[in-house]
Predicted model as a PDB file, atoms N, CA, C, CB and O in Angstrom, pLDDT in the B-factor column:
MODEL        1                                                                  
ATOM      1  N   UNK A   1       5.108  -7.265 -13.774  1.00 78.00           N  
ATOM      2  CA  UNK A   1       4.422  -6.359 -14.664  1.00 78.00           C  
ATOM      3  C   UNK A   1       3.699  -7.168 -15.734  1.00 78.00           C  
ATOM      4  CB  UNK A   1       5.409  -5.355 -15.295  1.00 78.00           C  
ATOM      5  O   UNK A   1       4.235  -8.117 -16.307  1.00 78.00           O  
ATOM      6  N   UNK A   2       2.500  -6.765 -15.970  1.00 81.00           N  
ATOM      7  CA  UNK A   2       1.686  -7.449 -17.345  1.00 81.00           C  
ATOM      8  C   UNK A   2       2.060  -6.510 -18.020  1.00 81.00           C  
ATOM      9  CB  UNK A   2       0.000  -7.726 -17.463  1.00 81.00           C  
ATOM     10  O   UNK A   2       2.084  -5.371 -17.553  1.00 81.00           O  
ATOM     11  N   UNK A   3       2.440  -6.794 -19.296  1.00 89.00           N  
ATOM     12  CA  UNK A   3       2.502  -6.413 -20.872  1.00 89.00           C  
ATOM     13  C   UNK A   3       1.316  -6.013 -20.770  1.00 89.00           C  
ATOM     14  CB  UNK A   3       2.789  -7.498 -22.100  1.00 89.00           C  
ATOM     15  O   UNK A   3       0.891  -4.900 -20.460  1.00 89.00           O  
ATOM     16  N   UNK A   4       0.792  -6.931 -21.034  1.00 89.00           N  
ATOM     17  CA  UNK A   4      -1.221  -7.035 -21.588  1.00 89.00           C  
ATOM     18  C   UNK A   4      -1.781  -5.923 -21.139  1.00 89.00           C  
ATOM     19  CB  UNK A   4      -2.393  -8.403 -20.808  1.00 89.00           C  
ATOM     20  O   UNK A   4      -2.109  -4.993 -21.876  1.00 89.00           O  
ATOM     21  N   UNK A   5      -1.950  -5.945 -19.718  1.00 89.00           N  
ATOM     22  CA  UNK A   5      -2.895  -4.908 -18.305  1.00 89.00           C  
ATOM     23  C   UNK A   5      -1.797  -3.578 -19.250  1.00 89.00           C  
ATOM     24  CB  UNK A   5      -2.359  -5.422 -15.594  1.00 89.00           C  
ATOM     25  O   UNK A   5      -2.527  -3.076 -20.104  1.00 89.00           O  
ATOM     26  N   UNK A   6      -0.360  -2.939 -19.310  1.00 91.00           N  
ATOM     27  CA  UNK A   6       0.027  -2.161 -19.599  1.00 91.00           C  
ATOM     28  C   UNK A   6      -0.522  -1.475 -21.307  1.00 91.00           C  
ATOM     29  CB  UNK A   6       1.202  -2.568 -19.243  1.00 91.00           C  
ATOM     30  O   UNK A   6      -0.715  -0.307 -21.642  1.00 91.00           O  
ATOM     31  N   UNK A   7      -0.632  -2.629 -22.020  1.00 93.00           N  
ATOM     32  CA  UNK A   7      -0.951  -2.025 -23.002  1.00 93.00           C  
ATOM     33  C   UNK A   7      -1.853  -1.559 -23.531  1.00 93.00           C  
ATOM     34  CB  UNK A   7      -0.725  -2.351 -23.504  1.00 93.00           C  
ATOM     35  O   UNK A   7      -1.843  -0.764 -24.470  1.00 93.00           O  
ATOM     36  N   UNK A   8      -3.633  -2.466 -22.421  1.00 92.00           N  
ATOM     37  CA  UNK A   8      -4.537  -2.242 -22.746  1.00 92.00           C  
ATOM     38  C   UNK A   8      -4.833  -0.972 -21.732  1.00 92.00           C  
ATOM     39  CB  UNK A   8      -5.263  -3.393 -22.850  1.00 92.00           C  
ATOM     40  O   UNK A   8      -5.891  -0.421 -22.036  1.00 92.00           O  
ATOM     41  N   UNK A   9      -4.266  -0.461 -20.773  1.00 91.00           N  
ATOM     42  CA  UNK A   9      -4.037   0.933 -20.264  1.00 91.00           C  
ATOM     43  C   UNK A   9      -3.634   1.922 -20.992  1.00 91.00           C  
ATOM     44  CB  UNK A   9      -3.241   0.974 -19.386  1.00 91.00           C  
ATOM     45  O   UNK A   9      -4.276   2.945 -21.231  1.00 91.00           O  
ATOM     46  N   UNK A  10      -2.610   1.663 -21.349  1.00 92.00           N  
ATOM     47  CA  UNK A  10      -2.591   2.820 -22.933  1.00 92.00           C  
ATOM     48  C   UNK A  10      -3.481   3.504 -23.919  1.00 92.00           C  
ATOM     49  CB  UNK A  10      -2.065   2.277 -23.908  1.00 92.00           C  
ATOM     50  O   UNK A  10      -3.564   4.631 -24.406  1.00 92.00           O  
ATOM     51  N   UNK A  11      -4.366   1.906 -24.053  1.00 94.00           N  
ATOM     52  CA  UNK A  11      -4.889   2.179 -25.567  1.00 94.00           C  
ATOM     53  C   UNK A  11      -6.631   2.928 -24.626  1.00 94.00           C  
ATOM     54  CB  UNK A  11      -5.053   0.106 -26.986  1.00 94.00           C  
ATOM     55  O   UNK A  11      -7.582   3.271 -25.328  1.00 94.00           O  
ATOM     56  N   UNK A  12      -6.683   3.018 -23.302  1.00 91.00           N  
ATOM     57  CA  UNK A  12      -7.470   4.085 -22.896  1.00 91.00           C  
ATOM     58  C   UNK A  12      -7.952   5.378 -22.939  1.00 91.00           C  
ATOM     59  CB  UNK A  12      -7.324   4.125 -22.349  1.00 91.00           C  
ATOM     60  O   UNK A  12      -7.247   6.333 -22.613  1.00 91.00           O  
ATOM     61  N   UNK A  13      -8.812   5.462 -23.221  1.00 90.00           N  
ATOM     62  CA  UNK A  13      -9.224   7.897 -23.552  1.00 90.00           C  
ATOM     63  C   UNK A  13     -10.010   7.521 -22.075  1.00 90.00           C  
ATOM     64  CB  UNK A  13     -11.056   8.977 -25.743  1.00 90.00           C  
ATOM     65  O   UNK A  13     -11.045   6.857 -22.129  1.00 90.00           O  
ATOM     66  N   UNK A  14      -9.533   7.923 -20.907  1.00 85.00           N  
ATOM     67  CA  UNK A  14      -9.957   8.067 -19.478  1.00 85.00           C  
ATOM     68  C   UNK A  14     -10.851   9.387 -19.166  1.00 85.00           C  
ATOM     69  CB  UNK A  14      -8.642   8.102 -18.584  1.00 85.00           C  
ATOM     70  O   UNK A  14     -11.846   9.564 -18.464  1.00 85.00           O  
ATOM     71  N   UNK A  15      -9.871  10.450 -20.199  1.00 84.00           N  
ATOM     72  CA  UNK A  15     -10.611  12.193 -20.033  1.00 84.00           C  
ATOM     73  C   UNK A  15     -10.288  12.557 -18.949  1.00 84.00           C  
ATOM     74  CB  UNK A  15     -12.272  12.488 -20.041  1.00 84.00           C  
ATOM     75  O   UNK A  15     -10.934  13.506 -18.505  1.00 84.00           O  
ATOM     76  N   UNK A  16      -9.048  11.908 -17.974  1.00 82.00           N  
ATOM     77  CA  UNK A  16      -8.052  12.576 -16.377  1.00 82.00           C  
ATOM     78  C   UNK A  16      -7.127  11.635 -16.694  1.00 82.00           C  
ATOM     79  CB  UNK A  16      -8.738  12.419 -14.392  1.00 82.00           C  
ATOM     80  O   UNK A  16      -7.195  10.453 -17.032  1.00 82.00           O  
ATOM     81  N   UNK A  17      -5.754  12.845 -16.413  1.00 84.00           N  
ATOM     82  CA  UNK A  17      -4.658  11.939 -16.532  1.00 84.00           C  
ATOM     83  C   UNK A  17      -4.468  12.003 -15.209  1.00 84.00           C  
ATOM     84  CB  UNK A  17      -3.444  12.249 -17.456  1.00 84.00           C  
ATOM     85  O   UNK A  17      -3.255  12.178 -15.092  1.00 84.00           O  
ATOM     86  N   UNK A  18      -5.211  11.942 -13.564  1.00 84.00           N  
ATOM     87  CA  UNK A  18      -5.067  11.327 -12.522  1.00 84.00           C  
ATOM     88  C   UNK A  18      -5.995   9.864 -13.211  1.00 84.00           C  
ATOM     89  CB  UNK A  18      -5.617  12.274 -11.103  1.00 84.00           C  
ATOM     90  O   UNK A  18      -5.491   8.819 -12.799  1.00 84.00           O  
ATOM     91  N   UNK A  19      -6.363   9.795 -13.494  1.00 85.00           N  
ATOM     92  CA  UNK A  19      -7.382   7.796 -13.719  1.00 85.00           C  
ATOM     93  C   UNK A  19      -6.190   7.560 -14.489  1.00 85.00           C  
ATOM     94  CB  UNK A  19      -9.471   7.403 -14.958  1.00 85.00           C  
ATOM     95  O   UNK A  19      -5.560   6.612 -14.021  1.00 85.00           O  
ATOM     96  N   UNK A  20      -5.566   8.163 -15.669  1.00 89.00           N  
ATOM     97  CA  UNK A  20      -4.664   7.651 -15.990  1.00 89.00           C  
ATOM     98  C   UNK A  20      -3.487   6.941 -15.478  1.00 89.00           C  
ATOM     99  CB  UNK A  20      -4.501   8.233 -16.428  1.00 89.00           C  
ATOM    100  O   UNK A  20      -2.773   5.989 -15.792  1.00 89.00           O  
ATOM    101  N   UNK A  21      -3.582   7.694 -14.684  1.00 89.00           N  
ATOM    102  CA  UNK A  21      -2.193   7.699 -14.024  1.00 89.00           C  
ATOM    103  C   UNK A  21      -1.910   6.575 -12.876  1.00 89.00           C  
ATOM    104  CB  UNK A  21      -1.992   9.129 -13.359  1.00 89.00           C  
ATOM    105  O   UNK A  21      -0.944   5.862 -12.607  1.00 89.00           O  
ATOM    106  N   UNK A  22      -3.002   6.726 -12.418  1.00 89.00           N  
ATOM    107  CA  UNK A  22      -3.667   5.165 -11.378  1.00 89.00           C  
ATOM    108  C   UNK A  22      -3.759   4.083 -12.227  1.00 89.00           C  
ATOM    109  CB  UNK A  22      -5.423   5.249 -10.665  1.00 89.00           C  
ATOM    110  O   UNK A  22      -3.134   3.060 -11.949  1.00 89.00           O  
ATOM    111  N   UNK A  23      -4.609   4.162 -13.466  1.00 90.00           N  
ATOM    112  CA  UNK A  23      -4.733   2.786 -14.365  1.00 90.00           C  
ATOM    113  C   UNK A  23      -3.438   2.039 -14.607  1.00 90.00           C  
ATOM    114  CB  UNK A  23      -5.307   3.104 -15.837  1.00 90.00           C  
ATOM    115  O   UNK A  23      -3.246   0.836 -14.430  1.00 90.00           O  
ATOM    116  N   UNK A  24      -2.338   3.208 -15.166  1.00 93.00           N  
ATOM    117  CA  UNK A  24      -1.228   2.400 -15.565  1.00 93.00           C  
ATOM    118  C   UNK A  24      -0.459   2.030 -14.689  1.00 93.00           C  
ATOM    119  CB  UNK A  24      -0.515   2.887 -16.388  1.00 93.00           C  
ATOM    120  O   UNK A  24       0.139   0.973 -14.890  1.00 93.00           O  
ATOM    121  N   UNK A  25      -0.160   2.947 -13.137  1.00 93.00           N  
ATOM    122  CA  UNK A  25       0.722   2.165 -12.078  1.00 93.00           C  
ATOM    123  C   UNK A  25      -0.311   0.946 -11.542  1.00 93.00           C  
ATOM    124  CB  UNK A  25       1.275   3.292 -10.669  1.00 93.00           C  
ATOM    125  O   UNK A  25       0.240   0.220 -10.714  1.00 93.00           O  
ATOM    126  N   UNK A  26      -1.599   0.610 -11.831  1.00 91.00           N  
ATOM    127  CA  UNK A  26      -2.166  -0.403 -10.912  1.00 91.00           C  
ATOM    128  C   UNK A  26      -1.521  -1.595 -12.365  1.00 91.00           C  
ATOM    129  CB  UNK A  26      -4.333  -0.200 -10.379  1.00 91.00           C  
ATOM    130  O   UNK A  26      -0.912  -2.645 -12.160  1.00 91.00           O  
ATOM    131  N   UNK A  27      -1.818  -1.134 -13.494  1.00 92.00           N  
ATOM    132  CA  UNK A  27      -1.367  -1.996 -14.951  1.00 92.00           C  
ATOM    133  C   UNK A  27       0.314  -2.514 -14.149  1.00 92.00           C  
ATOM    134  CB  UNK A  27      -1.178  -0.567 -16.921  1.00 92.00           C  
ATOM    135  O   UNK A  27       0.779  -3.615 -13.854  1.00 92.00           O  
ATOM    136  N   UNK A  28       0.720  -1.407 -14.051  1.00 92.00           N  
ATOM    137  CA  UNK A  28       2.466  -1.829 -14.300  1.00 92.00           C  
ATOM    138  C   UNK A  28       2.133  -2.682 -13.062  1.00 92.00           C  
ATOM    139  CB  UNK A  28       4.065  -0.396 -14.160  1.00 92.00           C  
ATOM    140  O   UNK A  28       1.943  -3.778 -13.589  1.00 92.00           O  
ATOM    141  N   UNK A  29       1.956  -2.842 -11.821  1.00 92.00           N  
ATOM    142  CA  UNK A  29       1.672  -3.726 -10.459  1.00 92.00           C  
ATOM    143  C   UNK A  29       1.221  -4.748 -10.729  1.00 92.00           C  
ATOM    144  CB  UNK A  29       0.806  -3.273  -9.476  1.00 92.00           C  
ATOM    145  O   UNK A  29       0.945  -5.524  -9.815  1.00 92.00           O  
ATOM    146  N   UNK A  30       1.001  -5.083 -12.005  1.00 90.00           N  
ATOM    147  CA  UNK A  30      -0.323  -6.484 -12.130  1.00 90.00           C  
ATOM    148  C   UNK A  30       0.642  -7.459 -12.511  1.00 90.00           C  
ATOM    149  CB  UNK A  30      -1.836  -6.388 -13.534  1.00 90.00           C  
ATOM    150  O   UNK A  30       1.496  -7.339 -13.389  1.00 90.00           O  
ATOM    151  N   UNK A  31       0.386  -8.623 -11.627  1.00 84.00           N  
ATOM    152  CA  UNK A  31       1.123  -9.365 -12.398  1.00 84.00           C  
ATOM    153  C   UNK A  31       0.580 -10.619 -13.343  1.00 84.00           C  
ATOM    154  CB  UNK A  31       1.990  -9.758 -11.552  1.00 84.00           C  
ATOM    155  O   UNK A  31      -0.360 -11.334 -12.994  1.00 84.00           O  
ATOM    156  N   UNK A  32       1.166 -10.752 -14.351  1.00 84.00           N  
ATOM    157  CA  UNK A  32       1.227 -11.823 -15.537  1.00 84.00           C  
ATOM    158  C   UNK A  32       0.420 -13.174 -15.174  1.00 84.00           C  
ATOM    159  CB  UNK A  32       2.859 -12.247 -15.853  1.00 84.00           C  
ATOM    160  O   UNK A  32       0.107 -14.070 -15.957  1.00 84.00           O  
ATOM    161  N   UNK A  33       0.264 -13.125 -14.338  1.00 85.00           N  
ATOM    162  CA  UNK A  33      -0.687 -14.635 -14.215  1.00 85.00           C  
ATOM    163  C   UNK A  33      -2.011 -14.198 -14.370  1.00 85.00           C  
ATOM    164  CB  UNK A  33      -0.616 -15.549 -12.654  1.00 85.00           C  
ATOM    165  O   UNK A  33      -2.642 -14.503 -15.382  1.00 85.00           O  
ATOM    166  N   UNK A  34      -2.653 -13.307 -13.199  1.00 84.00           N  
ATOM    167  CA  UNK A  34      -3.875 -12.797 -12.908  1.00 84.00           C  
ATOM    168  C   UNK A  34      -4.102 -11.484 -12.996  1.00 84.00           C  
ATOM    169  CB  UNK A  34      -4.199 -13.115 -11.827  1.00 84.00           C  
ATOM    170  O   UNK A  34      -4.945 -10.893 -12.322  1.00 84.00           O  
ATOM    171  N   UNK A  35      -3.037 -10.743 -14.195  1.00 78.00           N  
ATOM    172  CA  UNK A  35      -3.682  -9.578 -13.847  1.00 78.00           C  
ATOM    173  C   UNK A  35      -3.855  -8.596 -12.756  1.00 78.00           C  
ATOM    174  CB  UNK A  35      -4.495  -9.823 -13.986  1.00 78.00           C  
ATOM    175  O   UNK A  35      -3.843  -7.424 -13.131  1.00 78.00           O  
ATOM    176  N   UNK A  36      -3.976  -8.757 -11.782  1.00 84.00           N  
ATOM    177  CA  UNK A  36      -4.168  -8.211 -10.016  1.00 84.00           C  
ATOM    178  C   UNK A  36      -3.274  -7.259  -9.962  1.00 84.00           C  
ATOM    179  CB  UNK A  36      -3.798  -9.341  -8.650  1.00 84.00           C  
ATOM    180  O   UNK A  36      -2.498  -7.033 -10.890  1.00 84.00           O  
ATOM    181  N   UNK A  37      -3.304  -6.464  -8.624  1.00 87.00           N  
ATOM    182  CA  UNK A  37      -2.557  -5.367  -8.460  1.00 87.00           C  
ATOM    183  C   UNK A  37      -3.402  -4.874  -7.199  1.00 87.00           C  
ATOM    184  CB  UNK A  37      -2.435  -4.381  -9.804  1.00 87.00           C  
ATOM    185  O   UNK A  37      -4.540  -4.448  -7.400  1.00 87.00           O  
ATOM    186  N   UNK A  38      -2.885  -4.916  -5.914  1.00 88.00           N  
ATOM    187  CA  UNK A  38      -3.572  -4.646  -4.744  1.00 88.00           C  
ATOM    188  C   UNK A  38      -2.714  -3.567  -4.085  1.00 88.00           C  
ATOM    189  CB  UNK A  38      -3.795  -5.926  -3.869  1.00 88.00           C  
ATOM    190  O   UNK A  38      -2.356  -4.075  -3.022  1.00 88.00           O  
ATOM    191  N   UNK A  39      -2.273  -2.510  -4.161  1.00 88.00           N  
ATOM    192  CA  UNK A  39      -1.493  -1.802  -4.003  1.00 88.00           C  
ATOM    193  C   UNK A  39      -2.452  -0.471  -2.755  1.00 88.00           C  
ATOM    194  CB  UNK A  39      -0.925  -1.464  -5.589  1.00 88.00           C  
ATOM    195  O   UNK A  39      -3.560  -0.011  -3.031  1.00 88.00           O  
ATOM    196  N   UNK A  40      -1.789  -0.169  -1.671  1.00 87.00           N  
ATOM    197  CA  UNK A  40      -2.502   0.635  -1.068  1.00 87.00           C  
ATOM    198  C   UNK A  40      -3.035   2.624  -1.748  1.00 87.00           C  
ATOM    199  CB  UNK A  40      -1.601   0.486   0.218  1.00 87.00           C  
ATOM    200  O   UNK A  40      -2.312   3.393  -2.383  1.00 87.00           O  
ATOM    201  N   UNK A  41      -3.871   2.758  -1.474  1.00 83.00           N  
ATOM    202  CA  UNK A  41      -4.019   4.453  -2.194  1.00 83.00           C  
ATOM    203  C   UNK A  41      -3.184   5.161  -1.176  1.00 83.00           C  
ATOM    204  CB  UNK A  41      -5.856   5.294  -2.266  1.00 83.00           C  
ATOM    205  O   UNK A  41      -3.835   6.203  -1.094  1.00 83.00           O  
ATOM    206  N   UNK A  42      -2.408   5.275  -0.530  1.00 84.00           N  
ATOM    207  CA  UNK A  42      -1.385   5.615   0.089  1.00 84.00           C  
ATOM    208  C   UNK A  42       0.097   5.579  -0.808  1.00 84.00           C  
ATOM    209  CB  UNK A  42      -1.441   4.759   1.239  1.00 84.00           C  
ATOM    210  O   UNK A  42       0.907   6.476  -1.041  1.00 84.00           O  
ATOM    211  N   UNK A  43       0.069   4.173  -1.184  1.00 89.00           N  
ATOM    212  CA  UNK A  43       1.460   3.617  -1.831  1.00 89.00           C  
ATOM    213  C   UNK A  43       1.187   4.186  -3.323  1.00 89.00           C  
ATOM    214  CB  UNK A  43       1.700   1.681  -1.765  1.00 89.00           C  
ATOM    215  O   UNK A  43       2.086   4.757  -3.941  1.00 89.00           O  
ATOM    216  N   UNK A  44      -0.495   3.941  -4.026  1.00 87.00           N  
ATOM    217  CA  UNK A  44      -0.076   4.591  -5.035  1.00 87.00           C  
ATOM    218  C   UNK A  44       0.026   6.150  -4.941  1.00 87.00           C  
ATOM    219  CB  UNK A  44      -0.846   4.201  -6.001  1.00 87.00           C  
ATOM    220  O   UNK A  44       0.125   6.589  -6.087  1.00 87.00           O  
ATOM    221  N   UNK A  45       0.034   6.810  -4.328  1.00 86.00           N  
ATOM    222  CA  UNK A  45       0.138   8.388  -4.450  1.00 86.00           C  
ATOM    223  C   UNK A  45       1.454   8.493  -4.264  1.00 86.00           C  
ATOM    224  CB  UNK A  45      -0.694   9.333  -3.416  1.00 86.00           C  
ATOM    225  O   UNK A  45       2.099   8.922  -5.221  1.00 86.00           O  
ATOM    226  N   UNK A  46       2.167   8.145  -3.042  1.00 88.00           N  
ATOM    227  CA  UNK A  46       3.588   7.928  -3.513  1.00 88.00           C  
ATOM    228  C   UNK A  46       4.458   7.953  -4.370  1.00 88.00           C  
ATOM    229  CB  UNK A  46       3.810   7.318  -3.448  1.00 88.00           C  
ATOM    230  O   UNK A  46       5.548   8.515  -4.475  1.00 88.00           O  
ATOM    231  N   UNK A  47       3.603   6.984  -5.257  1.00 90.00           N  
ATOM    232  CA  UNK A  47       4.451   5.815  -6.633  1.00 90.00           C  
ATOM    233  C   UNK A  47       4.517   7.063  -7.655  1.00 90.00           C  
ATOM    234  CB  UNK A  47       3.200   4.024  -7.525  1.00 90.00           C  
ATOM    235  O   UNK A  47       5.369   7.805  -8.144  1.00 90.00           O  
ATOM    236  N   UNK A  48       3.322   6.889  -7.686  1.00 88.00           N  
ATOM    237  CA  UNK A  48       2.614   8.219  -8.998  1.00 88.00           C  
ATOM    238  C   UNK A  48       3.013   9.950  -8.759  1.00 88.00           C  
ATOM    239  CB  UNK A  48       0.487   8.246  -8.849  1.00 88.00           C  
ATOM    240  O   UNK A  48       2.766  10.790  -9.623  1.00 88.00           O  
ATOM    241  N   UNK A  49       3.597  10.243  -7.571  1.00 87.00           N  
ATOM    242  CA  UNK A  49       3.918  11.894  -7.532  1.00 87.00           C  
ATOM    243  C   UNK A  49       2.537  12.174  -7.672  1.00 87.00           C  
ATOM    244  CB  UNK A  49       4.988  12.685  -8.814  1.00 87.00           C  
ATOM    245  O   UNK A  49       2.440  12.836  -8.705  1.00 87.00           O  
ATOM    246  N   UNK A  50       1.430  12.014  -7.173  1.00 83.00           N  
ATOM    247  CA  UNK A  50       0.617  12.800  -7.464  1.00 83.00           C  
ATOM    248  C   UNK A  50       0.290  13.340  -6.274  1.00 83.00           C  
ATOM    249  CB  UNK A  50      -0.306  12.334  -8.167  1.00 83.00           C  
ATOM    250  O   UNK A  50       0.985  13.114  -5.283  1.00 83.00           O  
ATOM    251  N   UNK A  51      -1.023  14.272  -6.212  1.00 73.00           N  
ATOM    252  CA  UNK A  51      -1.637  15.260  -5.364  1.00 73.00           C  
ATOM    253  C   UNK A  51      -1.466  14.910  -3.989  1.00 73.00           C  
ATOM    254  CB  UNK A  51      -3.044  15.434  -5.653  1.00 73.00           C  
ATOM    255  O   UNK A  51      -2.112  13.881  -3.793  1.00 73.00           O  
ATOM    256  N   UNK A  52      -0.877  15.303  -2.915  1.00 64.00           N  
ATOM    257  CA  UNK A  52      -0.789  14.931  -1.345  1.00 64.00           C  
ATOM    258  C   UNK A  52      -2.089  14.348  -0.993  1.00 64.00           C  
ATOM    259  CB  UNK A  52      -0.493  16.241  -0.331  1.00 64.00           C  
ATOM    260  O   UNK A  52      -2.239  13.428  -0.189  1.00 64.00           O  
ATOM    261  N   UNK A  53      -3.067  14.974  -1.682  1.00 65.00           N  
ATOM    262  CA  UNK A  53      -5.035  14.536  -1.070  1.00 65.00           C  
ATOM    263  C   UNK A  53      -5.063  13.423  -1.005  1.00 65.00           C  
ATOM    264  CB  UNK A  53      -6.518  14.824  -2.025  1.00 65.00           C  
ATOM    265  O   UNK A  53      -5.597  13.287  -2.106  1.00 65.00           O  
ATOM    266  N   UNK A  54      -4.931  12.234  -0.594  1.00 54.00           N  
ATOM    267  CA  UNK A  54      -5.630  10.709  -0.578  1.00 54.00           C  
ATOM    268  C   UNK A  54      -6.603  10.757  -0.713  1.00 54.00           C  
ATOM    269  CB  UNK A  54      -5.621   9.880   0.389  1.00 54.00           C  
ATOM    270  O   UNK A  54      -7.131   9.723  -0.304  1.00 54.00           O  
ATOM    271  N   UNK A  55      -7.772  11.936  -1.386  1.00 60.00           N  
ATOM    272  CA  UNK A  55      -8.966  11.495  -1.612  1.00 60.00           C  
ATOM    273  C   UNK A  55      -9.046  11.514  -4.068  1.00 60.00           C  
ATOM    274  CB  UNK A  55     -10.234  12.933  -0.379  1.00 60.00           C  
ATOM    275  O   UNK A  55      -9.772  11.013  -4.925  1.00 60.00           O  
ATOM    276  N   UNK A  56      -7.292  12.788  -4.029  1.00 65.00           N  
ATOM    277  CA  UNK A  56      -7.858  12.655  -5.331  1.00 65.00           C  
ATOM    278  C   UNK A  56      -7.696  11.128  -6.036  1.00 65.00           C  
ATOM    279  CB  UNK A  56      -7.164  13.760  -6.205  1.00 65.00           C  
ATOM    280  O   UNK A  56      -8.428  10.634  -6.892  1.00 65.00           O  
ATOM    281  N   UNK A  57      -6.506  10.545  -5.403  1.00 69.00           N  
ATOM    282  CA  UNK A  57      -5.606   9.206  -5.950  1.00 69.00           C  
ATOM    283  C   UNK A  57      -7.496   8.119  -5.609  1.00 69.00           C  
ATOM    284  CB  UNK A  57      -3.461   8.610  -4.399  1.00 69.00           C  
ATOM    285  O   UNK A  57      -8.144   7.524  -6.470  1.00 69.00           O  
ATOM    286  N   UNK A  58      -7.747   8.221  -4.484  1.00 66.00           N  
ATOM    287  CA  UNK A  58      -8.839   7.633  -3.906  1.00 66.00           C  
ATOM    288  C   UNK A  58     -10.304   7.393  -5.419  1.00 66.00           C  
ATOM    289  CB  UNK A  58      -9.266   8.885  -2.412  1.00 66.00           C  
ATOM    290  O   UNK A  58     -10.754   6.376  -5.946  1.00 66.00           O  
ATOM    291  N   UNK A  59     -10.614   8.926  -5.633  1.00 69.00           N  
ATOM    292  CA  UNK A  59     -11.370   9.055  -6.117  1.00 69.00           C  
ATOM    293  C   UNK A  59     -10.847   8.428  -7.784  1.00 69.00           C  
ATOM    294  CB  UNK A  59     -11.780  10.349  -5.727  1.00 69.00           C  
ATOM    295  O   UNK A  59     -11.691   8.179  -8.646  1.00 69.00           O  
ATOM    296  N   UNK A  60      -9.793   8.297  -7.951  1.00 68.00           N  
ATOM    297  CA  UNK A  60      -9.331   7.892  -9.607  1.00 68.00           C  
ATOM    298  C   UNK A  60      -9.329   6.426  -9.242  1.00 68.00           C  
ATOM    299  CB  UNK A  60      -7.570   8.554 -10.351  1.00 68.00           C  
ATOM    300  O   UNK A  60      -9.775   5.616 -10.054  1.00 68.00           O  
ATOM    301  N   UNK A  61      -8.846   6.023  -8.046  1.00 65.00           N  
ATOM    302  CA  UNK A  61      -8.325   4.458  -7.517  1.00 65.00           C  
ATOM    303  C   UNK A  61      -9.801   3.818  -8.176  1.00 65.00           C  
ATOM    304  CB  UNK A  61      -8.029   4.169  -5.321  1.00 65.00           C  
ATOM    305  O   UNK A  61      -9.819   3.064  -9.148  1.00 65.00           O  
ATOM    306  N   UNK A  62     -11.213   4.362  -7.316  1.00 67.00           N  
ATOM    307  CA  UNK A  62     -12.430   3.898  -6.937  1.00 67.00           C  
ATOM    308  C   UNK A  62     -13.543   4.491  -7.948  1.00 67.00           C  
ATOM    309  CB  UNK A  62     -12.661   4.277  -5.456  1.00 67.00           C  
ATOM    310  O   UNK A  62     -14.719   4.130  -7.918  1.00 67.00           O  
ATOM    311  N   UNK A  63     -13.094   5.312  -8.720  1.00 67.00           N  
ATOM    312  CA  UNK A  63     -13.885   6.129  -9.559  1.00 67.00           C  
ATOM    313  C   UNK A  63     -15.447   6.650  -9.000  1.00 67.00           C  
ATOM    314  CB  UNK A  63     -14.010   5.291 -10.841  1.00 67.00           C  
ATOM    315  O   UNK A  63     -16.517   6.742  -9.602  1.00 67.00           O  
ATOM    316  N   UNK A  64     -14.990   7.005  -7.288  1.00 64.00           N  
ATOM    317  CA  UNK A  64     -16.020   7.610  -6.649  1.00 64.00           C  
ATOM    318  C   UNK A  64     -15.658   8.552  -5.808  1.00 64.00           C  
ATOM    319  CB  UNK A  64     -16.747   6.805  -6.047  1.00 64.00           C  
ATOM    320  O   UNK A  64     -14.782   8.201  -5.018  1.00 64.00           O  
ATOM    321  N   UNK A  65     -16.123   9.872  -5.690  1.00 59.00           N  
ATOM    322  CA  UNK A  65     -15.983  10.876  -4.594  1.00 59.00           C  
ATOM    323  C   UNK A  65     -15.588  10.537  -3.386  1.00 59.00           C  
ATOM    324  CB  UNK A  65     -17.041  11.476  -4.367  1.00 59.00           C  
ATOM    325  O   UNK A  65     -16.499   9.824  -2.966  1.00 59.00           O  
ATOM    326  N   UNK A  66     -14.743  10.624  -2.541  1.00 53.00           N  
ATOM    327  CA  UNK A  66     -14.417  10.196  -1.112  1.00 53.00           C  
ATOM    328  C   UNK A  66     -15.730  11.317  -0.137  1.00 53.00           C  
ATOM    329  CB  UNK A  66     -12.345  10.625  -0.713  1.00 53.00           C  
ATOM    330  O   UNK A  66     -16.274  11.221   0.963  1.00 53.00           O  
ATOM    331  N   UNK A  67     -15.777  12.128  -1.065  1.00 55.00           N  
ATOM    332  CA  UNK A  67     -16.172  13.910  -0.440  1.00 55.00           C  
ATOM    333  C   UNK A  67     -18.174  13.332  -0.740  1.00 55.00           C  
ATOM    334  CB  UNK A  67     -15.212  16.033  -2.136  1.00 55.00           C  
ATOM    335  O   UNK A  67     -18.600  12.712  -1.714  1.00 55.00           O  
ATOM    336  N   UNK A  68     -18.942  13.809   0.420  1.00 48.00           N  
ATOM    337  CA  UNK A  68     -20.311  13.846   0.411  1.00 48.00           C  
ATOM    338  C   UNK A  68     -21.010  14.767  -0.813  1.00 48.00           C  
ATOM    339  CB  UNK A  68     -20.690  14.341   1.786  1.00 48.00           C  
ATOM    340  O   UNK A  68     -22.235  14.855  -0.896  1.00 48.00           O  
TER     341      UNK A  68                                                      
ENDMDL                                                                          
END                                                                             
């Protein structure tokens, strides 16, 4: 876990607590050297309890519509 990546996730106004919610489990995943966090949008929907859709976790993951 990065401290850093966690805290500067916090101090975020996103305006969706799904981006939220992705920012800080990809934050808490990062680790302390580099920051990084490669986690599948599968694994994070899981992690996070959020929406069954793999396109909403998708769309917060990628901050783009999966949908045309």
């Amino acid at each position: 876990m990065s401290v850093r990546a966690v805290s500067w996730a916090y101090g975020l106004n996103l305006g969706s607590m799904t981006q939220k919610a992705v920012l800080l489990y990809l934050a808490y995943r990062a680790s302390e050297e580099d920051n990084c966090a490669w986690p599948s949008v599968n694994l994070i929907q899981v992690e996070t309890e959020l929406s069954e859709r793999a396109e909403d976790v998708q769309t917060a993951y990628t901050g783009r519509s999966v949908r045309s």
